[in-house]
C-alpha positions as a printed Julia matrix, in Angstrom:
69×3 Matrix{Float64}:
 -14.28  50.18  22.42
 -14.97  46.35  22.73
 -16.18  44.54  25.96
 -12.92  42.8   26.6
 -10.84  45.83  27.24
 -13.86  47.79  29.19
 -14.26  44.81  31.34
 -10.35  44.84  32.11
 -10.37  48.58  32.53
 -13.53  48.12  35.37
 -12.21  44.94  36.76
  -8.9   46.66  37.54
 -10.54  49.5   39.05
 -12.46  47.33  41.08
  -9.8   45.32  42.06
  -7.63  48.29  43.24
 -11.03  50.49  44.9
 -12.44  47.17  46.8
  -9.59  46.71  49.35
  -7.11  49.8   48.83
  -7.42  53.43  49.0
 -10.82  53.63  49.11
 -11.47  51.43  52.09
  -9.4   54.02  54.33
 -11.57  56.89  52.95
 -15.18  55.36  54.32
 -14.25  53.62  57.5
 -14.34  56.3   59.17
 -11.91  55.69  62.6
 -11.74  52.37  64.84
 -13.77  53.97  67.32
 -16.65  55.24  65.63
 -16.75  53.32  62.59
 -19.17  54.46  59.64
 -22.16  52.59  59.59
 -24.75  52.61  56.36
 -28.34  50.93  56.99
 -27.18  49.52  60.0
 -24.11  47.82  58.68
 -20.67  48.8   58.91
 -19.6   51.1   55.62
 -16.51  48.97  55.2
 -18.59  45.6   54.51
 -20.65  47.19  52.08
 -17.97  48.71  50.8
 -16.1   45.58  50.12
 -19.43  43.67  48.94
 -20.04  46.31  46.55
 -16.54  45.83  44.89
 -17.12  42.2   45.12
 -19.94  42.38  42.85
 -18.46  44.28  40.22
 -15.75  42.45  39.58
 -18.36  39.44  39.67
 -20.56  41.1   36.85
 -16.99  41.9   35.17
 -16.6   37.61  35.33
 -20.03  37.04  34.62
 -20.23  39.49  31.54
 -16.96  38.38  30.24
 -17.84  34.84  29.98
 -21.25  35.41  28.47
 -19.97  37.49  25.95
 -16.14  37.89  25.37
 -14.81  34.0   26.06
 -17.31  32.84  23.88
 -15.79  30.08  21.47
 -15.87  31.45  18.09
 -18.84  29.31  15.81
């Protein structure tokens, strides 16, 4: 499988885990919230997310948008 479609393929994943149904199943309830090393599960949660989609970018450009030589 090449990068570009494995990147799409995580990016998409990412993109629908980070702020959808995945959110709802670690925050726990409004009044006691989940909280991981201190910080609320739903941050990290989010932050998380946020980084794989920003290796996804990251990768892609190294790699896949490279202009051809």
């Amino acid at each position: 499988m090449d990068k570009g479609p494995l990147l799409t393929v995580i990016f998409l994943v990412a993109l629908v885990l980070g702020p959808g149904p995945g959110a709802t199943l670690i925050d726990g309830t409004k009044e006691a919230p989940n909280i991981w090393f201190g910080i609320p599960a739903l941050y990290l949660w989010v932050v998380f997310w946020f980084l794989v989609m920003a290796a996804c970018i990251v990768t892609a450009a190294l790699t896949v948008w490279k202009e051809a030589d």
